[in-house]
C-alpha positions in Angstrom: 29.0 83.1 -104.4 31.7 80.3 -104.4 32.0 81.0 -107.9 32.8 84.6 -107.5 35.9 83.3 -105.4 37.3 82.1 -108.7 38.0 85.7 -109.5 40.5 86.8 -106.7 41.9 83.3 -106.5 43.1 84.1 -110.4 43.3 87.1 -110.0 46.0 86.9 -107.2 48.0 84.2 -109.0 48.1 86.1 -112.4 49.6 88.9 -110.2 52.4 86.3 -108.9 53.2 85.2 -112.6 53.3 88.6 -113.6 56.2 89.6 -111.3 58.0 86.3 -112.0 57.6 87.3 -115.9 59.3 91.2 -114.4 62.0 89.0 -112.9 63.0 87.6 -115.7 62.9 90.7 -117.3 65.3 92.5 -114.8 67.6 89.4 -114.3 68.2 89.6 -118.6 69.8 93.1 -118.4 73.6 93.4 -118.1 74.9 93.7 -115.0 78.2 96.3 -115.9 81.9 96.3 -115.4 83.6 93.9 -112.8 83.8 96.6 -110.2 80.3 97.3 -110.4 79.4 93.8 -109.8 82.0 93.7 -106.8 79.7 96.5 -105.5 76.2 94.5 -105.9 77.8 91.7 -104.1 78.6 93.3 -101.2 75.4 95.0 -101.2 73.2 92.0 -101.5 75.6 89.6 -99.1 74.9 92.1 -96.5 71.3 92.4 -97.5 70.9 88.1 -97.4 72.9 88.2 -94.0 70.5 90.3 -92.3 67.2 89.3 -93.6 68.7 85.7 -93.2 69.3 86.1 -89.1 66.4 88.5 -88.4 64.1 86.0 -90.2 65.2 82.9 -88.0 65.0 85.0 -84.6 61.0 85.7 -86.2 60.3 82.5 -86.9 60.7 81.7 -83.5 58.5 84.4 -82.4 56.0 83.0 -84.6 55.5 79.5 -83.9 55.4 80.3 -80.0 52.9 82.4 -81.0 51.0 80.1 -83.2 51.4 77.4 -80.6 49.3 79.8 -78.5 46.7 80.4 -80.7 46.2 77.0 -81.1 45.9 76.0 -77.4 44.0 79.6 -76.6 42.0 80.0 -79.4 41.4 77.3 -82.3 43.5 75.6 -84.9 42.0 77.2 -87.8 43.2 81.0 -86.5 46.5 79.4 -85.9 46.4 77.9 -89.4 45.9 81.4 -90.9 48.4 82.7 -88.5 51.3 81.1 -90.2 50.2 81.6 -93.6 50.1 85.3 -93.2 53.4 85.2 -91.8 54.9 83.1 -93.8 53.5 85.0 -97.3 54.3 88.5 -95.9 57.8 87.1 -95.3 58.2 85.5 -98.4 56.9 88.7 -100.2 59.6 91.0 -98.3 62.1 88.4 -99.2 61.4 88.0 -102.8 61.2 91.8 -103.4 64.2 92.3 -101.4 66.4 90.1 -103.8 65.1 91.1 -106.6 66.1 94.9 -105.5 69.9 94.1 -104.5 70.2 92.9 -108.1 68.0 95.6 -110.0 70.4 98.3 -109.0 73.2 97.6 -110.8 71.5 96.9 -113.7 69.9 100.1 -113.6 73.4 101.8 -113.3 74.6 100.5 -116.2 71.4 101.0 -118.2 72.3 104.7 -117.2 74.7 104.8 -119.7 72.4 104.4 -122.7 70.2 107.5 -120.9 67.5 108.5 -118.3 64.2 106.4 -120.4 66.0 102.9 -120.7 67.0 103.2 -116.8 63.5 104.1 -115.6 62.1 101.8 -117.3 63.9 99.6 -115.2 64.1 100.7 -111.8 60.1 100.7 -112.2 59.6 97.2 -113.1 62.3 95.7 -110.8 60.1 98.1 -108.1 57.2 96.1 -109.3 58.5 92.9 -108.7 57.8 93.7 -104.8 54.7 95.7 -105.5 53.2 92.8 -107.5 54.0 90.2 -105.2 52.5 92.0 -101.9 48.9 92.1 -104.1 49.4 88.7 -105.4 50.0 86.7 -102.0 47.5 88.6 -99.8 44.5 88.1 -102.3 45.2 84.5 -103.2 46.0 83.5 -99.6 42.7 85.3 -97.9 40.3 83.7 -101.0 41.6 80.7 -100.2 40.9 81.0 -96.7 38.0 82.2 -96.7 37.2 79.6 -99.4 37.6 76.9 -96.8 36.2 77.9 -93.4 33.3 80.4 -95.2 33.8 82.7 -92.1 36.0 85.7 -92.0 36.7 86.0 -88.2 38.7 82.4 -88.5 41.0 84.9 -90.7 41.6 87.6 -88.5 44.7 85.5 -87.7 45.9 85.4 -91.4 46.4 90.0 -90.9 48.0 89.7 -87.5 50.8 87.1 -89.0 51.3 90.1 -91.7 51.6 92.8 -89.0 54.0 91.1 -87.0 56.3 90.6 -89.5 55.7 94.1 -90.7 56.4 95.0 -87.3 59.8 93.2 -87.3 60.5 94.1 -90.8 59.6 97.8 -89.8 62.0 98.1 -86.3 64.7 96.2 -87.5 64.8 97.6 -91.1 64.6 100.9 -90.3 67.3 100.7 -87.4 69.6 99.2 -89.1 69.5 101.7 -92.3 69.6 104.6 -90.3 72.3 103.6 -87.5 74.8 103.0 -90.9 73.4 106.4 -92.8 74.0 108.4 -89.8 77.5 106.8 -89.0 78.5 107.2 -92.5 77.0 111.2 -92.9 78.5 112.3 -89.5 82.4 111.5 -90.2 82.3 111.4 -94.0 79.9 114.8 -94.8 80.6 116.8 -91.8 83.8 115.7 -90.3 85.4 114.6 -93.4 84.2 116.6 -96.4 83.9 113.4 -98.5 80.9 113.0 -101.0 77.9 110.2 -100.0 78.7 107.0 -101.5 82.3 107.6 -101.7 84.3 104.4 -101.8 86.6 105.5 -98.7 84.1 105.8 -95.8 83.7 102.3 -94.2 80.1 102.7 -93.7 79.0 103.3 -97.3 78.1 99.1 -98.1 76.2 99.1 -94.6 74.0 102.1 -95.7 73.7 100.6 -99.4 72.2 97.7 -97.6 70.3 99.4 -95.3 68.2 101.1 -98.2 66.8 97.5 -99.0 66.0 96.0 -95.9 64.6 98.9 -94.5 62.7 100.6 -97.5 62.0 97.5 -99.9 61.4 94.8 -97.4 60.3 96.9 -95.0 57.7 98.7 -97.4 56.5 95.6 -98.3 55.9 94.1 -95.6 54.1 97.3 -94.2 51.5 97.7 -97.1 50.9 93.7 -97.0 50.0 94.0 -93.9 47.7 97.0 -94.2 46.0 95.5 -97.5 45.6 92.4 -95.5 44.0 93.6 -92.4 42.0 96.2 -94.4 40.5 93.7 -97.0 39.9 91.3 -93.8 38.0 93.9 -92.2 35.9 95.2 -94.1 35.0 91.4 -95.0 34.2 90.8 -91.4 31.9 93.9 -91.8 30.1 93.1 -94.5 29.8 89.5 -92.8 28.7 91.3 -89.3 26.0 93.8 -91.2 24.8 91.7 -93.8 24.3 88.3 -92.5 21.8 87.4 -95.1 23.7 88.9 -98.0 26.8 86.5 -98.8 28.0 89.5 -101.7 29.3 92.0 -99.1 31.5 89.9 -98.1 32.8 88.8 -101.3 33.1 92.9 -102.5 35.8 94.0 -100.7 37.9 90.7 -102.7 36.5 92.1 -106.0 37.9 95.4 -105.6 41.2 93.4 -105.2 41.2 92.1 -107.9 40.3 95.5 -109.9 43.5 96.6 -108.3 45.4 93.8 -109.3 44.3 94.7 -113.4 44.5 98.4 -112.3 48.0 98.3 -110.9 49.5 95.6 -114.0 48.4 98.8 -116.3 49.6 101.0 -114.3 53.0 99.7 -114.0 53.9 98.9 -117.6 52.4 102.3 -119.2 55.4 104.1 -117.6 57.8 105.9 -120.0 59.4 109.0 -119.6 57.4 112.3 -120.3 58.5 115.0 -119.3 60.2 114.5 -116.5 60.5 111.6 -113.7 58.3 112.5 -111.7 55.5 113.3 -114.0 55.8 109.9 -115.7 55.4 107.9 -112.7 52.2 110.5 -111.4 50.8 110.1 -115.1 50.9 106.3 -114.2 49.9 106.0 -111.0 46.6 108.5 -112.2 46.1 105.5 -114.8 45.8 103.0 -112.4 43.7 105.3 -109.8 41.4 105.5 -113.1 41.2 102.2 -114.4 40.2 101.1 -110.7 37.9 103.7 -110.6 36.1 102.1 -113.9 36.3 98.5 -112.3 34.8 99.3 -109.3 32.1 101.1 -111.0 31.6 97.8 -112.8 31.5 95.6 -109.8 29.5 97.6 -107.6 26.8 97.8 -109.8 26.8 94.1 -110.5 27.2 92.9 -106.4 25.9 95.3 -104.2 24.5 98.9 -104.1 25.7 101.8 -105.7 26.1 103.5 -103.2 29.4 101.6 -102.4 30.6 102.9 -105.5 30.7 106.6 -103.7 33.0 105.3 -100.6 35.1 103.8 -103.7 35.5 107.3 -104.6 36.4 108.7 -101.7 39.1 106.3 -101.0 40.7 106.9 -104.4 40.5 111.1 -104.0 41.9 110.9 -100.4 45.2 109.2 -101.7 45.5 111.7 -104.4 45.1 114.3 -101.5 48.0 112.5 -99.5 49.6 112.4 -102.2 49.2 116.3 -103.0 50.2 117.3 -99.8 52.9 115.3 -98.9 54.7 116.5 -102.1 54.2 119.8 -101.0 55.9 119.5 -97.9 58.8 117.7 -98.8 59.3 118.6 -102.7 62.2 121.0 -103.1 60.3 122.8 -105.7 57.9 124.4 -102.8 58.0 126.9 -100.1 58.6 124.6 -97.3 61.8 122.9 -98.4 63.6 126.0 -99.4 62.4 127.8 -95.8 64.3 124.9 -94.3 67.2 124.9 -96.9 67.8 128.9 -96.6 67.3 128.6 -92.4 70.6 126.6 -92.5 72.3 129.8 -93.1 71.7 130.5 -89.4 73.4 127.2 -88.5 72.3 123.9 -87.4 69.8 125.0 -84.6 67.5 127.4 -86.5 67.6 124.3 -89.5 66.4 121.9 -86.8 63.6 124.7 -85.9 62.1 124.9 -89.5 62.1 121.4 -89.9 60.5 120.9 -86.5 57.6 123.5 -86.7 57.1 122.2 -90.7 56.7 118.9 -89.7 54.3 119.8 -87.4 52.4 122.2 -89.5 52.3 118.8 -92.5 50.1 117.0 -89.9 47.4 119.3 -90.5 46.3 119.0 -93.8 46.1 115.4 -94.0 44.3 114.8 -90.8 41.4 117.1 -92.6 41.3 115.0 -95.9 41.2 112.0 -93.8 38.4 113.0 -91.4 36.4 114.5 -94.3 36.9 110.8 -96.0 35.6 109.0 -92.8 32.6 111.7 -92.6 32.0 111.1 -96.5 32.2 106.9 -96.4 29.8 107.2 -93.8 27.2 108.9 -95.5 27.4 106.4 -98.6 28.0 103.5 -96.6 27.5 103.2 -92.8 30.8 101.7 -90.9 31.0 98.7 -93.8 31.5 102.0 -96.3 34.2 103.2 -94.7 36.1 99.8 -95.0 34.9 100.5 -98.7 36.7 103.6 -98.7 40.0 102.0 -97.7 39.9 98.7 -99.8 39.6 101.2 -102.5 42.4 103.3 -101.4 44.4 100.0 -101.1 43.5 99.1 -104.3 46.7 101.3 -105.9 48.9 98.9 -103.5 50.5 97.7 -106.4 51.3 100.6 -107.9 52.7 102.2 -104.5 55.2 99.7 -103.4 56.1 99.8 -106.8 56.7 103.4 -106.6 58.5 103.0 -103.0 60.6 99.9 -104.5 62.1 102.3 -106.9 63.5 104.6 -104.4 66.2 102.0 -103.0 66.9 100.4 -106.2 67.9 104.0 -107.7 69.7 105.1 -104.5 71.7 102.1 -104.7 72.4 102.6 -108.6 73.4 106.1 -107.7 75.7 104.7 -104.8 77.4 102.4 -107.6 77.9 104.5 -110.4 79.7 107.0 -107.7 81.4 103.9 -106.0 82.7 102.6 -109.1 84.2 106.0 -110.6 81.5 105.5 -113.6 81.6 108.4 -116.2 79.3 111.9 -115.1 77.0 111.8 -118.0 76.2 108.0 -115.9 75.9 109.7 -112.2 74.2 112.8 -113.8 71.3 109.6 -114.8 71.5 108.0 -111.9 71.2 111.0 -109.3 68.3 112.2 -111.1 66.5 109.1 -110.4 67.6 108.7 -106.9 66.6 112.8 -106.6 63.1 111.2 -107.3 63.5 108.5 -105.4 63.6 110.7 -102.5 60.1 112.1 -103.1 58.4 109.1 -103.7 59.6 107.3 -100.9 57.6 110.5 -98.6 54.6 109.8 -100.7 54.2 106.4 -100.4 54.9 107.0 -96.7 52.5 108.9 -96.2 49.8 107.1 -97.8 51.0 104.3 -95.7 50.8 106.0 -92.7 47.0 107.3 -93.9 45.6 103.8 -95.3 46.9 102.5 -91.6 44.8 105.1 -89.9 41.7 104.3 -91.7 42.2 100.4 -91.7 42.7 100.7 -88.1 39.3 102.8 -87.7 37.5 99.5 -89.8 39.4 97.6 -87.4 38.2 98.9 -84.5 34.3 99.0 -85.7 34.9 95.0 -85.8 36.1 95.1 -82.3 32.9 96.5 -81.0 31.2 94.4 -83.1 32.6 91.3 -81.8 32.3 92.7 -77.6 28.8 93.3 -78.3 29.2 96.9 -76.8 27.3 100.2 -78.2 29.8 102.8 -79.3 28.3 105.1 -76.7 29.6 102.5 -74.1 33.5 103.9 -74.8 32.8 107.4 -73.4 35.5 109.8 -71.5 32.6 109.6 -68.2 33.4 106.1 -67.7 37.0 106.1 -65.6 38.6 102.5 -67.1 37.8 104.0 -70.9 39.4 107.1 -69.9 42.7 105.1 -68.5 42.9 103.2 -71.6 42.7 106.1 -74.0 45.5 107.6 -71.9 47.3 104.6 -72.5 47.1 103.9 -75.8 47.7 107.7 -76.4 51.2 107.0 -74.8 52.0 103.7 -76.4 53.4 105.5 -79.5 55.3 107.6 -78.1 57.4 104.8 -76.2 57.6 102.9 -78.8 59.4 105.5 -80.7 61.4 106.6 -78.0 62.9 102.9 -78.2 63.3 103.0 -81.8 65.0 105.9 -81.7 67.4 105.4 -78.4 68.5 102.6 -80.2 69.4 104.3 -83.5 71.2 106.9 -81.1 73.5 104.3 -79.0 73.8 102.6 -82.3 74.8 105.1 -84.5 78.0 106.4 -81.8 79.3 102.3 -82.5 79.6 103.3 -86.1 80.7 106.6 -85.6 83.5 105.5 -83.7 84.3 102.6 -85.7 84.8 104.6 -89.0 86.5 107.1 -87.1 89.0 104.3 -86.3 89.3 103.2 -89.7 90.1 107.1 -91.3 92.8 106.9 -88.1 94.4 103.8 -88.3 94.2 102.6 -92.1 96.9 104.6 -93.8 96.1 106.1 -96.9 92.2 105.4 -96.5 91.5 109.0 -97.0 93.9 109.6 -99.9 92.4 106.2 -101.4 95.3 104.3 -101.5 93.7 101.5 -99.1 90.6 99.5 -99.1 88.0 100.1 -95.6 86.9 97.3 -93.7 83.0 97.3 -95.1 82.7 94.1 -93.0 82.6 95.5 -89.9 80.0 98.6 -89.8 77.9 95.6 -91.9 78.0 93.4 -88.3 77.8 96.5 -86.0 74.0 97.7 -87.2 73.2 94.1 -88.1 73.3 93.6 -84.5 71.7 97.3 -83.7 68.5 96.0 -86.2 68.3 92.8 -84.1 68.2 93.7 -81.1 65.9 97.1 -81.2 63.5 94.4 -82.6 62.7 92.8 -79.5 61.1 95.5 -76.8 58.6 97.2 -79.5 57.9 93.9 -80.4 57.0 92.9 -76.9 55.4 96.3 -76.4 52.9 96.0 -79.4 51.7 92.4 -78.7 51.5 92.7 -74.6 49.9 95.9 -74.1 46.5 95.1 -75.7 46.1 91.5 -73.9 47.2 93.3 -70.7 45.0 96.0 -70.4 42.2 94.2 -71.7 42.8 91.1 -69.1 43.1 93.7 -66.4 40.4 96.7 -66.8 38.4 94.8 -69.4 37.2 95.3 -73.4 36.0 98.7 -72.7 39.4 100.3 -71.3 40.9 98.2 -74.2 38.6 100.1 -76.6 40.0 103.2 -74.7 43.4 101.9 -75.9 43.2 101.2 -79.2 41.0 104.5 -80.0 44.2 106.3 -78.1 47.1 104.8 -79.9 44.9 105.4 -83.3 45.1 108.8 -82.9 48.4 109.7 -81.8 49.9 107.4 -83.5 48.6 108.9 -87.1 49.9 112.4 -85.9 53.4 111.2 -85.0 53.7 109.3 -87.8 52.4 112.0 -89.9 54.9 114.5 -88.1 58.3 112.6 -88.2 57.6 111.0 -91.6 57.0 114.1 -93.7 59.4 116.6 -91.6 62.0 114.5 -91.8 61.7 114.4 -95.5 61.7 118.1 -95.5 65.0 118.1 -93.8 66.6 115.3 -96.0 65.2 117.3 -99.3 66.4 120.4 -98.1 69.8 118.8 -97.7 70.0 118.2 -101.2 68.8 121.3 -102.2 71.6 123.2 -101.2 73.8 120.6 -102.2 72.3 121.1 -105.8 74.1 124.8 -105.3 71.8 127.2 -103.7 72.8 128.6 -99.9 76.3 127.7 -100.0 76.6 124.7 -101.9 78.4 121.1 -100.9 80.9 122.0 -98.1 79.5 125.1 -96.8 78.2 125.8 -93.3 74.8 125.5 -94.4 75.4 122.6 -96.1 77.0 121.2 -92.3 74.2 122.4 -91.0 71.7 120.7 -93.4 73.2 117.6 -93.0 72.5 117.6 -88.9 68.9 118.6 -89.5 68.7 115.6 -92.3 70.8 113.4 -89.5 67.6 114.2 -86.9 65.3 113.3 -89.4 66.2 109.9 -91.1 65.5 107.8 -88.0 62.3 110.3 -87.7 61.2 109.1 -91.1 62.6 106.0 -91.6 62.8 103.8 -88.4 60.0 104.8 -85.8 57.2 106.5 -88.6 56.9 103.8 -90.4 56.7 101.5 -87.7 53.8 103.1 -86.0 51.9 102.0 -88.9 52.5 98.3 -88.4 51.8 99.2 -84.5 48.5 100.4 -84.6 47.6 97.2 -86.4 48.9 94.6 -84.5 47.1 96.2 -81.4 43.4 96.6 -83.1 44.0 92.6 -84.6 45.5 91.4 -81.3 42.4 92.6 -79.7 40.5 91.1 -81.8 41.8 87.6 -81.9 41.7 87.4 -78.3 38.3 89.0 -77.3 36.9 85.9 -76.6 39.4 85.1 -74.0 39.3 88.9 -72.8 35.7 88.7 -72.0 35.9 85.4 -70.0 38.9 86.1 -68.1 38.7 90.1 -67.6 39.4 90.9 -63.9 36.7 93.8 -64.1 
């Protein structure tokens, strides 16, 4: 079986070379006029500032914490600790750079037309999308290369969820506390266009785009591959002790995604339209992993595998379905919110409430009847199955997500820099896109989280040694937990969120200041002061960091130490649940408002300026930090609990006070 290591281990670095080879790439293109590049600059300098200081304040969170593990729990965990965090971090960071300068060069490639400037956006996406794959395969073979025993790399997933978890919080607050500052005085109080070069807080939301949706997507998905492929490892090394193959599986279907996703990502061209050329893509990859893992399956373990592999693939085509449904202004759902602005802001907020609520439906069904159907083909280990595969289009989805901020930022340019219409016409179109992939890929985040979690949890009762009928609603502590965990996500978003609130008034009354006391900003006879709603959510980002952090890593060792595994097991079954349907809820409603936004600004109910437009643009001001700063991090959440647990079981069942 060692030799069948060789595999991923090449595989993963091939996937590294690959997106240096896309980097070059990118980096060749022209980067525009000197205004344009002014624009970048500021851009990425605010981009390096943040990442720069909110990676330092991590790192110091991480080596207390790998000190720990050390001391609590062995070297070796520690060891794979750091690596995790440190490759996650790296990904986030490489993608992230590579995004701040993909977007002008995809403005200016607007001016030759719509197929040279996709053709771009996608590849600098899959520079990220590449590099998540790339690290998390090659660092787990190793690992598990070396110390032959998955468990001593449970360590190796929570360093990737905890800086998923910081990327997540901090990303996500900071973009949203500058969109909102910039929407509330330059849409509704000031009547200016978004991205206009006069509002002070249009570099700070530029920026935000990046950290939040590039390296915060990123980081999210590495995380979830990681702890996925990890677990259903530890699975197959749980089940089948004499049978060294199901182990290896779950890194074979990796590296079919790796070949699957490399396809996938340089078949794009435009038919059609946008949309349909990245779909027709992303079905090539879903087919040529399909085909791989035929392959493997047949050669390593039994077919039946090959079924959950299915399943997996067909329940992210079902998110994806769904999702686009609910948030796509071609359907029923974004024009009901769209045409209820004509009431006014409340009856707006309404729609988008009761169809956010209504999206969580759908895909709670098509994940439950994918858990029911893994199980049949495969036991618990086949449900694992069922994710690995769905993780398999990794690749291909950051790529997808990567795109949205790199085109949202060549929009912002072309509009900043007065560049010709026939140029913004190109560019809009993209970011219009942009919009809908970015709900898509959430929503598959937010599903493959769900279902990792669930694998996650089957090795926790694996490792207590307790029967599943041993976490039942009769016994009191199980009960407690499950309330508990229940609650956890909805605190943790209520901090996420409060902090986006206080936040967002700072830069509200900051660019307020600037329109009042700069003379001639309005007219655009003076320059803002960019600098200053940069520092104001810089700080915001940082500092909401710190109590969901806190929140996510003490709870489980808490409640564990206190009322024992089996109230712990309570807990994590608890924050599972709700935390899929919140997620689920304020991820794809507040897409709906944001799309619904733009549909009336495209012309219908009132057009840009109207009171339905004013309206819209409250409702789309609820839902960005809905869909963009606490959604996303629940997915990050969930994980770190379940591999928290996990790591510190051992210590759990010594030291429990029950």
């Amino acid at each position: 079986m060692e030799s069948l290591l060789l595999a991923p281990i090449f595989a993963g670095g091939f996937s590294i070379l690959f997106s240096i080879i896309l980097i070059f790439y990118v980096l060749k293109q022209e980067k525009g006029t000197t205004r344009m590049q002014e624009i970048s600059e500021g851009i990425k300098e605010g981009a390096k500032v943040y990442l720069d200081t909110q990676y330092k304040i991590m790192s110091i969170c991480i080596i207390l914490l790998g000190i720990l593990l050390a001391l609590v729990i062995n070297m070796e965990t520690a060891l794979s600790f750091f690596a995790g965090s440190a490759l996650s971090a790296l990904t986030g960071y490489m993608g992230m750079n590579l995004s701040v300068r993909a977007n002008v060069r995809v403005a200016n490639a607007a001016k030759e037309g719509l197929k040279g400037a996709l053709k771009l956006a996608v590849r600098g996406g899959a520079v990220t999308g590449m590099f998540a794959i790339g690290f998390a395969l090659l660092g787990i073979s190793l690992f598990y290369l070396v110390y032959k025993n998955p468990l001593l790399i449970v360590g190796f997933g929570f360093g990737a969820c905890l800086v998923s978890l910081f990327a997540r919080i901090g990303g996500g607050i900071y973009t949203k506390v500058a969109d909102i500052g910039a929407d509330l005085v330059g849409k509704v109080e000031k009547g200016i266009p978004e991205d206009d070069p006069r509002n002070p807080a249009v570099i700070a939301d530029l920026v935000g785009d990046n950290v939040g949706d590039c390296a915060g997507m990123a980081a999210d998905l590495f995380e979830t591959y990681t702890v996925t492929l990890i677990a259903a490892m530890l699975l197959g090394f749980l089940f089948f002790k004499d049978s060294p193959a199901y182990v290896v599986y779950p890194l074979m279907i990796g590296v079919v995604g790796i070949i699957a996703c490399i396809i996938g990502s340089i078949s794009v061209s435009f038919r059609r339209s946008i949309m349909t050329s990245l779909y027709i893509s992303l079905a090539i990859t879903g087919v040529v992993a399909i085909v791989g893992c035929y392959f493997i399956t047949k050669t390593l373990v039994h077919l039946n595998l090959f079924y959950a592999t299915l399943v997996g693939i067909f329940v992210t085509i079902g998110l994806f379905i769904i999702t686009e449904y609910y948030t796509s202004k071609k359907y029923t759902s974004v024009k009901e919110i769209a045409s209820a602005s004509q009431s006014g802001a409340a009856i707006n907020i309404l729609t988008g409430l009761s169809k956010g609520m209504e999206s969580v439906v759908a895909p709670t069904i098509i994940i439950a009847v994918g858990i029911f159907l893994s199980y049949w083909f495969g036991g618990v280990y086949g449900i694992g199955i069922a994710t690995m595969a769905m993780l398999s289009l990794t690749g291909m989805i950051i790529t997808l997500d990567s795109y949205g901020p790199i085109t949202d930022n060549a929009a912002g340019i072309t509009e900043m820099a007065g560049l010709p219409k026939r140029m913004r016409r190109v560019t809009d179109a993209l970011d219009a896109v942009g919009n809908t992939t970015k709900a898509v890929t959430k929503a598959f985040a937010i599903g493959s989280a769900a279902l990792a979690s669930l694998t996650l949890f089957a090795t926790y009762q694996q490792e207590t040694y307790l029967p599943s009928t041993a976490f039942t609603i009769a016994d009191p502590v199980v009960l407690i937990g499950l309330f508990i965990g229940a609650l956890i996500p909805f605190l943790f978003s209520s901090l996420c969120l409060g902090t986006v609130s206080r936040s967002a008034f700072l830069v509200v009354k900051e660019v307020r200041r600037q329109f009042k006391e700069i003379k001639g900003l309005l007219e655009g006879r003076a320059k803002p002061e960019y600098g200053n709603c940069v520092k104001i959510v810089t700080k915001a980002g940082l500092r909401g960091m710190i109590l969901p952090v806190i929140l996510a890593i003490a709870s489980p060792i808490l409640i564990g130490l206190i009322l024992g595994p089996k109230a712990l097991g309570g807990l994590l079954l608890g924050c599972i649940i709700t935390g899929l349907f919140l997620a689920l809820q304020m991820a794809t409603g507040g897409a709906a408002w944001d799309n619904a936004k733009k549909c009336i600004e495209e012309g219908k109910f009132g057009g840009k300026g109207s009171e339905p437009h004013k309206a819209s643009v409250i409702g789309d001001t609820i839902g960005d930090p809905m869909k963009d700063t606490a959604a996303p991090a629940i997915n990050p959440l969930i994980k770190v609990i379940n591999t928290v647990a996990i790591i510190f079981i051992p210590i759990i069942l010594t030291y429990t006070l029950v």
